[in-house]
C-alpha positions in Angstrom: -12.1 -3.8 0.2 -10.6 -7.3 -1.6 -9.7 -7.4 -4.9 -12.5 -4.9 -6.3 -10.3 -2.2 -4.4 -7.3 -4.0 -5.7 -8.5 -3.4 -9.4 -10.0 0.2 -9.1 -6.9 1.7 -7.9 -4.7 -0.7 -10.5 -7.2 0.5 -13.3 -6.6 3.8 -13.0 -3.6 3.6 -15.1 -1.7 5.8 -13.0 1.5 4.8 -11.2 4.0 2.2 -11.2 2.9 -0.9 -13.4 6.5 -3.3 -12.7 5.9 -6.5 -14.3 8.5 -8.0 -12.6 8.6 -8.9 -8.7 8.9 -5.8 -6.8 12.7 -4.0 -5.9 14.1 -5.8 -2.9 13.9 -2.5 0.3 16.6 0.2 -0.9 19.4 0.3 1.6 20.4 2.6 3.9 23.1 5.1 5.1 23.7 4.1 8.9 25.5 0.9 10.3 21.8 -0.9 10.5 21.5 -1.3 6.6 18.6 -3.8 6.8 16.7 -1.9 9.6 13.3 -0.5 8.8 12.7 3.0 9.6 11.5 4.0 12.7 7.8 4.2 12.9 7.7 7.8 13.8 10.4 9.1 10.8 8.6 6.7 8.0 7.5 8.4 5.2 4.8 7.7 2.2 7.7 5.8 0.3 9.1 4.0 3.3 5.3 2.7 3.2 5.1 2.2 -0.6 8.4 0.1 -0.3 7.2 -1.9 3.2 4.4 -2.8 0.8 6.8 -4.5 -2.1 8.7 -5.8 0.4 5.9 -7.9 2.0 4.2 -8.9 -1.0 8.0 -9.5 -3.3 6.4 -13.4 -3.5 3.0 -12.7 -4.7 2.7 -9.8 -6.6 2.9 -10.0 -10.6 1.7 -6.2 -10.9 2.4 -3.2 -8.7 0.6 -0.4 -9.0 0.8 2.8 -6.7 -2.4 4.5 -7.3 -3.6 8.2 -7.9 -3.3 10.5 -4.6 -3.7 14.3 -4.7 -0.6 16.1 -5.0 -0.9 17.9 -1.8 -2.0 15.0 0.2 0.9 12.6 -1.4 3.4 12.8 1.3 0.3 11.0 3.7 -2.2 9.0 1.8 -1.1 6.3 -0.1 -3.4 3.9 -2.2 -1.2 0.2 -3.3 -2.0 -2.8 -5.2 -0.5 -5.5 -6.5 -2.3 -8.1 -9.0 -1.5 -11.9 -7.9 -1.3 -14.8 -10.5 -4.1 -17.0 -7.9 -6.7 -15.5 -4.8 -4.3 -15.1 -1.9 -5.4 -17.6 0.5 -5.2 -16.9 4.5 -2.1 -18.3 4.5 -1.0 -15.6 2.0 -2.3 -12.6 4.0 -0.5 -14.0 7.4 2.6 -14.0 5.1 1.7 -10.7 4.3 1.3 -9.6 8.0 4.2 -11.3 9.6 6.7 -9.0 6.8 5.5 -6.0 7.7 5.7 -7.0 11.0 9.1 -7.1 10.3 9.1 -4.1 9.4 7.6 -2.3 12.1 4.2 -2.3 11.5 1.6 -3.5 14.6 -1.5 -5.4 13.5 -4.4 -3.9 15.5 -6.6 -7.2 15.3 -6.6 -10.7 16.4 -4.6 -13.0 13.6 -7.6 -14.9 13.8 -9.7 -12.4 11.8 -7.6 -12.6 8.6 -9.8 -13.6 6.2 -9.6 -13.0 2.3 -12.5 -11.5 0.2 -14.8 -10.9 2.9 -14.4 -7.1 3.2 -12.9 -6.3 6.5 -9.8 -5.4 6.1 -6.8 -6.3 7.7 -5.7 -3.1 9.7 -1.9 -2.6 11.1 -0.3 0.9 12.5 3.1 2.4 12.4 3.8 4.9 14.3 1.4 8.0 12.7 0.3 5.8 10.0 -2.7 3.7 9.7 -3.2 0.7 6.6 -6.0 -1.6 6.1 -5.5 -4.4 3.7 -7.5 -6.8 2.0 -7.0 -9.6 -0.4 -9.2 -11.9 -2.9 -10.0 -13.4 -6.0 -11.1 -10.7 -8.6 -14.4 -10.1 -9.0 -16.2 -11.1 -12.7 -17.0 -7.2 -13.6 -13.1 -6.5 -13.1 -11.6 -9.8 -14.8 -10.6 -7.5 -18.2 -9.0 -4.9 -16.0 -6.7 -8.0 -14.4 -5.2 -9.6 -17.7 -4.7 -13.3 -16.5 -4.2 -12.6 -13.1 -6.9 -14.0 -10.6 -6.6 -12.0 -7.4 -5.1 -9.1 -5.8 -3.9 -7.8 -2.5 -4.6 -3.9 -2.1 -3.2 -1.0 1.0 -4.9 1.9 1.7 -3.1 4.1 4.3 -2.4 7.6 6.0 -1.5 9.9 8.6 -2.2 12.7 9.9 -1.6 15.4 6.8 -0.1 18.6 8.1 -1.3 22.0 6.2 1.5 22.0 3.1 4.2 24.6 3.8 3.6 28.1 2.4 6.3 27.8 -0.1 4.5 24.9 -1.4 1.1 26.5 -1.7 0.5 28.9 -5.0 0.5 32.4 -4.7 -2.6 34.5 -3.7 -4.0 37.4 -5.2 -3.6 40.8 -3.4 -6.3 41.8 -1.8 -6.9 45.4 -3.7 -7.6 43.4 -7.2 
């Protein structure tokens, strides 16, 4: 999943393309301000910013790639493109804020590894994310500009059936 993942959903050209470091989290309403969401209540843009937040030191290009439009309130596909390949170290860094943030890593520290395809895989409440990290590959380097790696998420949850007002209208049945 490394960088080649990192790339193809950055290349689509769809999404957020923020040259500059990401937004710091967006506050909130209640008396805990800097509190995370609650795993169970976090939605696809309480992951989308957990993302920013954790990789605000690395990332030179975020890019929220394309999702269906009735799956986009539980899929989410993220990237950001980083000026070097994130080292271990970078991942861990990675890891430990959105650990912060709520999220669970559901392997050993010791397996983080970058550019070696397996993922890096971390739960919050109903949602699920795997992340991986690396340099880019040669096919992808005009895709990248002059950045040399990437970190990307993939994630989702369990997608309920989209509300009826929300579906499109069906024919009557005597046509």
């Amino acid at each position: 999943m490394a960088a080649a993942t990192v790339l193809m959903v950055a290349g689509c050209g769809v999404g957020d393309t923020d040259k500059a470091a990401p937004p710091a989290p967006k506050p909130k309403q209640s008396a805990s301000a800097t509190a995370p969401p609650q795993a169970e209540e976090k939605t696809r843009d309480d992951v989308v910013e957990d993302f920013r937040y954790a990789t605000k030191d690395l990332a030179q290009d975020f890019r929220d790639g394309p999702v269906e439009p009735q799956n986009r309130h539980c899929v989410t596909n993220l990237a950001v493109l980083t000026r070097t390949a994130p080292e271990r170290s970078d991942l861990v860094k990675v890891v430990h804020s959105l650990e912060e943030r709520g999220w669970k890593l559901l392997m050993p520290e010791s397996e983080i590894r970058p550019g070696d395809g397996s993922g890096i895989h971390l739960s919050s409440g109903p949602w699920r994310i795997t992340i991986g990290g690396g340099p880019v590959p040669p096919e992808l380097k005009g895709q990248a500009a002059d950045n040399l790696g990437g970190i990307a998420l993939t994630g989702n949850r369990r997608c309920q059936p989209p509300s009826p007002l929300l579906q499109p209208p069906t024919k009557p049945s005597h046509m």
